[in-house]
N, C-alpha and C positions, 0 to 999 in steps of 0.2 A: 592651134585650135582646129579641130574635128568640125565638119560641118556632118548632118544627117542626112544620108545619103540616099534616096530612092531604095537602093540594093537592101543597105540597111532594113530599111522599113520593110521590106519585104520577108527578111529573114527574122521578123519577131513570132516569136509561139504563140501568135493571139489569132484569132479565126477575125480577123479583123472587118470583111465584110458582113459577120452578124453585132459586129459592135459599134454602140455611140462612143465614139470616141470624142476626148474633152481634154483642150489646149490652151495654157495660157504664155504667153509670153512677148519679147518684142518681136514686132513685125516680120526684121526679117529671117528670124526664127520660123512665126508661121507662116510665111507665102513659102521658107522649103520644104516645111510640113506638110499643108494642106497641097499644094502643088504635087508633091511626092506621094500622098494619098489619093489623089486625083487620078494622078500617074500609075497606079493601080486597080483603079475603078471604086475606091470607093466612095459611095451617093453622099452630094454633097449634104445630103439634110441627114446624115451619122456621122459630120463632122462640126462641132462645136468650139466656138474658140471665144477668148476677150485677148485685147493686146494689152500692152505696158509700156509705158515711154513717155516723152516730152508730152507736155500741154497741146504745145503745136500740132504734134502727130495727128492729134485728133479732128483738125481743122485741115490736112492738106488735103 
C-alpha cells in the first residue's frame, strides 16, 4: 500500500490554494493529508476534515 505523498498532492490539477478542501477518513490518513497540505501552504481554515475509527480514538 501507497501512502499520499506531499509530492503527490502537489501534482493534482486543482488550484488548491483557492479551494476548501474536505476530508474524511482515519487519522492517520489525515495527519498525511492535512500535514502535506500544510506542507504547501495551504490556510488551515480551507482545510476541513471528520475522522473514523475506534470509539476510543475519540477519547485519546
Amino acid at each position: 500500500m501507497k501512502r499520499l505523498s506531499q509530492s503527490a498532492i502537489e501534482r493534482v490539477n486543482t488550484p488548491l490554494h483557492e479551494a476548501d478542501i474536505f476530508l474524511c477518513g482515519p487519522k492517520p490518513f489525515l495527519r498525511a493529508i492535512v500535514n502535506g497540505l500544510r506542507g504547501i501552504g495551504i490556510p488551515e481554515n480551507q482545510v476541513h476534515f471528520e475522522f473514523f475509527g475506534p470509539a476510543e480514538a475519540l477519547y485519546a
